[in-house]
C-alpha positions in Angstrom: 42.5 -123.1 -63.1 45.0 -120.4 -61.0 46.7 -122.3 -58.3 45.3 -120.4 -55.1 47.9 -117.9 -53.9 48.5 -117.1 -50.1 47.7 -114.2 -49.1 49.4 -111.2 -48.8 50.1 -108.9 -45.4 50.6 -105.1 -46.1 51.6 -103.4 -43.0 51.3 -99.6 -42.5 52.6 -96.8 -39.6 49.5 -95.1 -39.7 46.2 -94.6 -41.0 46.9 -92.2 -43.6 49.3 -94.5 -45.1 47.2 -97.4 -45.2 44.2 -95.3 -46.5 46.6 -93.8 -49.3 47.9 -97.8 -50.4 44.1 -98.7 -50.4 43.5 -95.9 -53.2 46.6 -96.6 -55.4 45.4 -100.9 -55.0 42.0 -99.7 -56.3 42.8 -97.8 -58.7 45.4 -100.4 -60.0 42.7 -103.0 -59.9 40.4 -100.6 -61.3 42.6 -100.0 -64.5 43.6 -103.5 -65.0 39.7 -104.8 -65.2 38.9 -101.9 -67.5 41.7 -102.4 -69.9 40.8 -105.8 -69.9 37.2 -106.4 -69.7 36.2 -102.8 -70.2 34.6 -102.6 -66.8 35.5 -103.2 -63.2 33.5 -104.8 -60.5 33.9 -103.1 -56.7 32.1 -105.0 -54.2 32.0 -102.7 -50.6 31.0 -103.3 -47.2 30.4 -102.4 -43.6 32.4 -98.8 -43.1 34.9 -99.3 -46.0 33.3 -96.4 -47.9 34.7 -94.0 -45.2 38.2 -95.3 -45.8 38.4 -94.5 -49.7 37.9 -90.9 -49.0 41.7 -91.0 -50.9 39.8 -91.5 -54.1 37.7 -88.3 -53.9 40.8 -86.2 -53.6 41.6 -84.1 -56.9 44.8 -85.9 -57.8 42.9 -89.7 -58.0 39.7 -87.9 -59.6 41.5 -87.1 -61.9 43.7 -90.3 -62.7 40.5 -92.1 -62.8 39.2 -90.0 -65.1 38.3 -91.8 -67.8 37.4 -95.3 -65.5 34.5 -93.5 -63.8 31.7 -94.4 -66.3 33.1 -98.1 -66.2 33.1 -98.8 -62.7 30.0 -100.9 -61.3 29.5 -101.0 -57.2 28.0 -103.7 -55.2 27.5 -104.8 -51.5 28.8 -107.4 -49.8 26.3 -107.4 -47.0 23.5 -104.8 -46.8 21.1 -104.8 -43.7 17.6 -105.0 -44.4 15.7 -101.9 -43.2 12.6 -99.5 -43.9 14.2 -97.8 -47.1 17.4 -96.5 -48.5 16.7 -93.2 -46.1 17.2 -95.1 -42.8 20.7 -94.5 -40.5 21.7 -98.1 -40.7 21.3 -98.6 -44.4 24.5 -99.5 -46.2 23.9 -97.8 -49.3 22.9 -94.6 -47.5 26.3 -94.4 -45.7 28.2 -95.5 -48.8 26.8 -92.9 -50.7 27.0 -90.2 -47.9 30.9 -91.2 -47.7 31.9 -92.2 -51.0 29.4 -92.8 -53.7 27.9 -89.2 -53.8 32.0 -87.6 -54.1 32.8 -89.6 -57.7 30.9 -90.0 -61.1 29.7 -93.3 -60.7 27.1 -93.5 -63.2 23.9 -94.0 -60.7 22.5 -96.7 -62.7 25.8 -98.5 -62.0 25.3 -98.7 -58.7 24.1 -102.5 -57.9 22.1 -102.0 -54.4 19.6 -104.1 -52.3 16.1 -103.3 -52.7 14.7 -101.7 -49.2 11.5 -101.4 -47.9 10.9 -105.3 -49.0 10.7 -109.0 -47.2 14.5 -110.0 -46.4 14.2 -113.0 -48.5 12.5 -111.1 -51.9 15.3 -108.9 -51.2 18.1 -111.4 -51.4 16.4 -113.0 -54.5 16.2 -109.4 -56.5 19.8 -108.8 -55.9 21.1 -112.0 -56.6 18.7 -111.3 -60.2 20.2 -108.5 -60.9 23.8 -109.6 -59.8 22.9 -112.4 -62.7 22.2 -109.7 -64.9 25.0 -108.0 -64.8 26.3 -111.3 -65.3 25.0 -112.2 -68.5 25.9 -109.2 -70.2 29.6 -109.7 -69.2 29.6 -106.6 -67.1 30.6 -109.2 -64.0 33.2 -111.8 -65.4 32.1 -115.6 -64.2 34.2 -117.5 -62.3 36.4 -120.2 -64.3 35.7 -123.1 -61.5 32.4 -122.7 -60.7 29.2 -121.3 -61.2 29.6 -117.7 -59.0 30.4 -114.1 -60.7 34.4 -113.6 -60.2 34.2 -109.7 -59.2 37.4 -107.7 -59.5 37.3 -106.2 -56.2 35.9 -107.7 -52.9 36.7 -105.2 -49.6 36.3 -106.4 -46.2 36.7 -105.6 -42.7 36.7 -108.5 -40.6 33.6 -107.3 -38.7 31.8 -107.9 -41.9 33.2 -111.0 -43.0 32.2 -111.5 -39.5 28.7 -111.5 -40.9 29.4 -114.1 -43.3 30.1 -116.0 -41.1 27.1 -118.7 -40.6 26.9 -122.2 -41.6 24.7 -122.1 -44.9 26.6 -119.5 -46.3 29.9 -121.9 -46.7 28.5 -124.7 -48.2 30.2 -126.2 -51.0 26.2 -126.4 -52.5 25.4 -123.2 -52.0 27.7 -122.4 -54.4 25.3 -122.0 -56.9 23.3 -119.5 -54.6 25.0 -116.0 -54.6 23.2 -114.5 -52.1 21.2 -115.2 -48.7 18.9 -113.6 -46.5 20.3 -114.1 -42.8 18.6 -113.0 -39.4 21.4 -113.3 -36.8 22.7 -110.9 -35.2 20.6 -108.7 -37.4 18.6 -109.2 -40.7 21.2 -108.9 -43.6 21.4 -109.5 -47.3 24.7 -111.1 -47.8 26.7 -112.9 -50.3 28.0 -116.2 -50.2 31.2 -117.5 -49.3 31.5 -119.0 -52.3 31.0 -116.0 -54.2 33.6 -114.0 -51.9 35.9 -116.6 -52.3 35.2 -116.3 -56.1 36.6 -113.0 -56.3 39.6 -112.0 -58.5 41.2 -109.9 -55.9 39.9 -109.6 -51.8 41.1 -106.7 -49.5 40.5 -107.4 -45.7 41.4 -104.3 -44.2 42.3 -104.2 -40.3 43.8 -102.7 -37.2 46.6 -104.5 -36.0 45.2 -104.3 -32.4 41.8 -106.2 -33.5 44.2 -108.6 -35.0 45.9 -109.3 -31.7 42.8 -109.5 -29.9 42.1 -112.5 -32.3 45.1 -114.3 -31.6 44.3 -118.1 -30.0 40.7 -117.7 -31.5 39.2 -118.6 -34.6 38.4 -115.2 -36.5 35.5 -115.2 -39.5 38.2 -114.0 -42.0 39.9 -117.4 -41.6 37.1 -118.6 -44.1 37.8 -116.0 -46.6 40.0 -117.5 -49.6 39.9 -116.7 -52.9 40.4 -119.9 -54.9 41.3 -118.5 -58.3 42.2 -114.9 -57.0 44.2 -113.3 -54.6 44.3 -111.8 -50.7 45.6 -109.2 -48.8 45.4 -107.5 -45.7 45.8 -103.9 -45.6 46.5 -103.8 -41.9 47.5 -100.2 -39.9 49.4 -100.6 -36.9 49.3 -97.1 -35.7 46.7 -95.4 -33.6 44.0 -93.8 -36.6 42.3 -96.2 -37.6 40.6 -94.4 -40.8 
């Protein structure tokens, strides 16, 4: 087992200089899973599709190239709604931003079912997370019995939404994923699982960070065991 690291702090002027750090991480992850494993494992939430826009530029199309067709996207939190058509859906905002720019093979593209009872939802995506599992697309985790993605990215407003009491159980850790109600219905994973993770990106504003000071933020419960954090935080004004 990897002794767990501490994590990492990544400070940036601006905006536009954290957004282009993000891209060259991911792709560095990216090419690293793929050379190893022969896939890699991106796990998204809340607005972080709108910060990769870097990715869809022509100079990282094209040094991703040939990693496209092995890349394989999942949620970290999804809210449950009508269908995939509805403004708060996830998946329809990750595609509008991000997914729809790149050649991610669509049947690569791990969502939650809509349109279906929040807990059948949570238990078909933790299937098919199982799946994808089993055939080694997803490494397993060498400590316990979660998937070890290669790429976990959070803000901390949605590892805010982690943040209830069955979802950091050392038991749970052999449930992936949970339906939760409050604030809203959501299909989340597990702490476990997040903390499970090869590599975890929190990425922040440096004022949300000092509004946080003297409190006890969400994120504090995010740490990889076997992998590694860090926080891509901007201190300057953009925040995308």
């Amino acid at each position: 087992m990897e002794k767990r690291e501490e994590a990492e702090l990544r400070l940036f002027d601006s905006g536009e200089e954290r957004s282009s750090a993000l891209a060259d991480y991911i792709l560095q992850i990216s090419e690293i899973s793929v050379m190893a494993r022969g896939s890699f494992s991106l796990v998204l939430s809340g607005d972080i599709p709108k910060r990769l826009r870097k990715l869809t530029t022509p100079a990282y199309m094209k040094m991703l190239e040939h990693n496209w067709s092995k890349w394989h996207v999942f949620w970290a939190e999804e809210n449950v709604v009508a269908n995939n058509r509805h403004p708060d859906s996830l998946y329809r905002q990750a595609n509008e931003a991000f997914i729809s720019k790149v050649p991610v093979l669509p049947e690569h593209v791990v969502r939650v079912l809509q349109g279906t009872p929040g807990e059948e939802a949570a238990n078909r995506y933790e299937f098919s997370i199982r799946q994808q599992v089993r055939n080694r697309t997803v490494a397993a985790s060498p400590s316990n019995d979660c998937p070890r993605f290669d790429l976990i990215i959070l803000t901390p407003e949605s590892a805010g939404h982690l943040n209830h009491p069955m979802l950091e159980e050392e038991e749970s850790s052999s449930q992936w994923v949970a339906y939760v109600k409050s604030p809203n219905e959501r299909v989340v994973l597990t702490i476990p699982v997040i903390n499970s993770a090869a590599n975890v990106v929190i990425v922040a504003d440096y004022s949300s960070l000092q509004a946080m000071r003297g409190r006890n933020p969400p994120a504090q419960m995010v740490k990889p065991k076997d992998g590694k954090l860090v926080w891509f935080v901007d201190k300057g004004v953009d925040s995308l």
